[in-house]
C-alpha positions in Angstrom: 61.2 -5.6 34.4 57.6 -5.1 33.3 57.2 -9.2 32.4 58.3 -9.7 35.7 56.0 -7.4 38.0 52.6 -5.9 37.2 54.2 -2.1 37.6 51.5 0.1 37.4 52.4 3.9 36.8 51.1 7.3 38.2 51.3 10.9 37.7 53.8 10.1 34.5 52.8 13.6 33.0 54.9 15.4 35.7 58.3 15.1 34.4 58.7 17.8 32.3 58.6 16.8 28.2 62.6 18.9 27.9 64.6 20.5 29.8 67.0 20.1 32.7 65.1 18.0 36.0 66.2 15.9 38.9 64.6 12.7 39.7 64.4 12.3 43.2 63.3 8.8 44.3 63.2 6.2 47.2 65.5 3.2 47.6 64.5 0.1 49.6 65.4 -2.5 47.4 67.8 -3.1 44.1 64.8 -3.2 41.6 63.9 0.7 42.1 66.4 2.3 40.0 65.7 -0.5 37.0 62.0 0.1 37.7 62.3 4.0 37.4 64.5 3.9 34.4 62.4 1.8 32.9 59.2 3.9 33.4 59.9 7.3 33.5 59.0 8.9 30.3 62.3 10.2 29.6 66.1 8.7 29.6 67.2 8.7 33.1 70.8 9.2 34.3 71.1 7.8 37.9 74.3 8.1 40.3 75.0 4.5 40.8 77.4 3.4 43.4 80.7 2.3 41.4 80.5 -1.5 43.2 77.7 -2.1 40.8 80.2 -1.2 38.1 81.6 -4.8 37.6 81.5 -7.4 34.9 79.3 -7.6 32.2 77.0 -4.9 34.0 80.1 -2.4 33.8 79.5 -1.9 30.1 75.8 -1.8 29.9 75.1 0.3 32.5 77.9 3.4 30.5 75.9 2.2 27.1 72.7 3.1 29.1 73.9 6.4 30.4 74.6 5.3 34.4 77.4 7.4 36.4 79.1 5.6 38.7 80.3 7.5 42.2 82.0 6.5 44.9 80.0 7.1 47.7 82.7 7.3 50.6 84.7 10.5 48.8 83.7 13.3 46.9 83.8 12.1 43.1 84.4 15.1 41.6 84.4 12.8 38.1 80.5 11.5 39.0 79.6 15.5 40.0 81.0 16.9 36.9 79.0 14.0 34.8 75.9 14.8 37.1 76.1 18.3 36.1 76.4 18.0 32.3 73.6 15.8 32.0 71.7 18.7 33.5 73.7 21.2 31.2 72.5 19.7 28.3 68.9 19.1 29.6 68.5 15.6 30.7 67.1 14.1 33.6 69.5 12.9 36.4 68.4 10.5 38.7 69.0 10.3 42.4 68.6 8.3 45.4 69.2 11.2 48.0 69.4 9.3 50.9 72.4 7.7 49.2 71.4 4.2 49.9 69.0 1.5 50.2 67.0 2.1 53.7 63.7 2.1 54.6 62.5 4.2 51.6 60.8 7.1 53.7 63.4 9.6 52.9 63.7 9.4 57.0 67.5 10.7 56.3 68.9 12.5 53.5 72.2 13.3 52.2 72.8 17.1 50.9 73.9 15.9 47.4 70.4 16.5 46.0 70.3 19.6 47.2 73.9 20.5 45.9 72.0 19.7 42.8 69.0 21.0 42.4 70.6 24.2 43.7 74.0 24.5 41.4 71.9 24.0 38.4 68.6 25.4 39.2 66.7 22.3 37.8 63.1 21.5 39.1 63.2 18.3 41.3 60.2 15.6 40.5 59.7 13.0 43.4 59.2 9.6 42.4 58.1 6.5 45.2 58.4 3.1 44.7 56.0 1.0 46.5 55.7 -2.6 46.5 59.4 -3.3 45.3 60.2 -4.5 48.8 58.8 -6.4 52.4 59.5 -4.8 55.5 61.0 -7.0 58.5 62.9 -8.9 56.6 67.1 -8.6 57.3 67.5 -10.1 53.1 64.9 -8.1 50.9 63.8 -10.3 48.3 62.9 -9.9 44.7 58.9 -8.3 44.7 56.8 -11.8 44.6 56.4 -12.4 40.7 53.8 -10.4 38.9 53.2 -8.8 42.4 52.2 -5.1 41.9 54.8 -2.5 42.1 53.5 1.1 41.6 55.5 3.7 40.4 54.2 7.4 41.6 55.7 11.0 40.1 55.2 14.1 41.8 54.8 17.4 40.8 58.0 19.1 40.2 59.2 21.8 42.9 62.5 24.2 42.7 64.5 24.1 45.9 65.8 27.0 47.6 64.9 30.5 48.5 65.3 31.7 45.4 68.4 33.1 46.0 71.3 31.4 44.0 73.5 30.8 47.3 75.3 27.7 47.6 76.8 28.1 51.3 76.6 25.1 53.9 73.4 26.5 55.5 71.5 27.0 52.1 72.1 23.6 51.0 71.0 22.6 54.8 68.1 24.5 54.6 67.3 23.6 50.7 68.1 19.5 52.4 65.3 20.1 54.8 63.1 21.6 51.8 63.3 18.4 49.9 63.0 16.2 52.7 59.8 17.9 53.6 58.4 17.8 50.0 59.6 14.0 49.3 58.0 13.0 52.4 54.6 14.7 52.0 54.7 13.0 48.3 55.4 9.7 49.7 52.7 10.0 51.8 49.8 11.1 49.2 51.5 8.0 46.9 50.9 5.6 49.6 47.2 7.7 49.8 46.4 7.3 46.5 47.6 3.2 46.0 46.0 2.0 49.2 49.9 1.0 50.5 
């Protein structure tokens, strides 16, 4: 991906070197999640929706460490592979708004949060900028060696603190995250002139 684009990446340093973490990044067009796994400093293991799971990409995306989930049921299958990458301290990558949209984070789903709170692992925001044009119905491809920059956050737990994993925590710990993934997309756009 890096031939194709000029990607330019910022605030690497913040994923953590080990550990358990949750990479929580924006989605407006099909080149993020390459672009992310291909720049953050450590293996990422994004929940990819199990459409993309076909032909010849079926097998390289399990031989690169990819979970597929079905995003119209709960995939107990996905959230139990979710969950031991995080067990055994790896980084788990997700698109919480739990599709491509405007990449603001303007509306999230509460699976982050399920997360970040079931397994206590810091969350790192990560926006994409450049990867797509706004007003256009069809996205296409970032112009050729256009610019796409790549911005990590500083890790943040979500949470009170508490543990609790009842429908209003995870709503509150939802509106938590928003609020931080927002704010970071907002110094990111601050700090690339986007």
């Amino acid at each position: 991906m890096g031939g194709l684009w000029r990607t330019r990446v910022l605030g690497a340093w913040h994923v953590p070197a080990q550990g358990p973490v949750i990479l929580a990044g924006n989605h407006s067009h099909y080149v993020d999640g390459p672009l992310l796994v291909g720049t953050t400093p450590r293996p990422v293991h994004f929940l990819v929706k199990k459409q993309v799971f076909a032909g010849p990409l079926d097998p390289f995306l399990r031989s690169i460490g990819q979970i597929a989930i079905d995003r119209d049921n709960a995939d107990r299958t996905a959230i139990t592979a979710a969950l031991g990458v995080l067990e055994r301290g790896g980084v788990l990558g997700i698109f919480p708004e739990g599709t491509r949209s405007g990449g603001d984070f303007a509306e999230l789903r509460a699976g982050l949060a399920y997360f970040a709170l079931r397994s206590g692992a810091p969350v790192v925001p990560a926006a994409v900028l450049g990867s797509a044009r706004k007003g256009r119905i069809v996205r296409p491809l970032p112009p050729l060696r256009g610019r796409v920059d790549i911005v990590f956050g500083e890790p943040f737990t979500a949470g009170d603190g508490s543990g609790r994993r009842t429908r209003s925590a995870l709503d509150a710990a939802t509106r938590q995250i928003q609020e931080r993934l927002t704010d970071h997309l907002a110094e990111a756009r601050r700090a690339t002139g986007r």
